[in-house]
N, C-alpha and C positions, 0 to 999 in steps of 0.2 A: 436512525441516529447515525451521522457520519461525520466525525470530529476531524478538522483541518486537521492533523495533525496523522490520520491513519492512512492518507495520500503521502506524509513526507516521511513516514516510520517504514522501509518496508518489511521490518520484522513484525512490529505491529501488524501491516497490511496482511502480513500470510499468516499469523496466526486468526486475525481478526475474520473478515469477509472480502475479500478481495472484488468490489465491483467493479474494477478496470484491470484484468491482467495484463494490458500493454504497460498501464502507471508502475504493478507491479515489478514489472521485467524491466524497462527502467529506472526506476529506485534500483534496483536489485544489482543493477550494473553500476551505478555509482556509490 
């Protein structure tokens, strides 16, 4: 289960499962 939404949270994203840490580290930058 991966809710549009946990690609554009990245606080969500790093609490959550992070399947992309490139999406990660940019969300994380903006």
């Amino acid at each position: 289960r991966s809710p549009p939404g946990l690609a554009k949270t990245p606080l969500s994203a790093l609490g959550l499962k992070p399947h992309n840490p490139a999406e990660i580290h940019l969300n994380q930058t903006g």
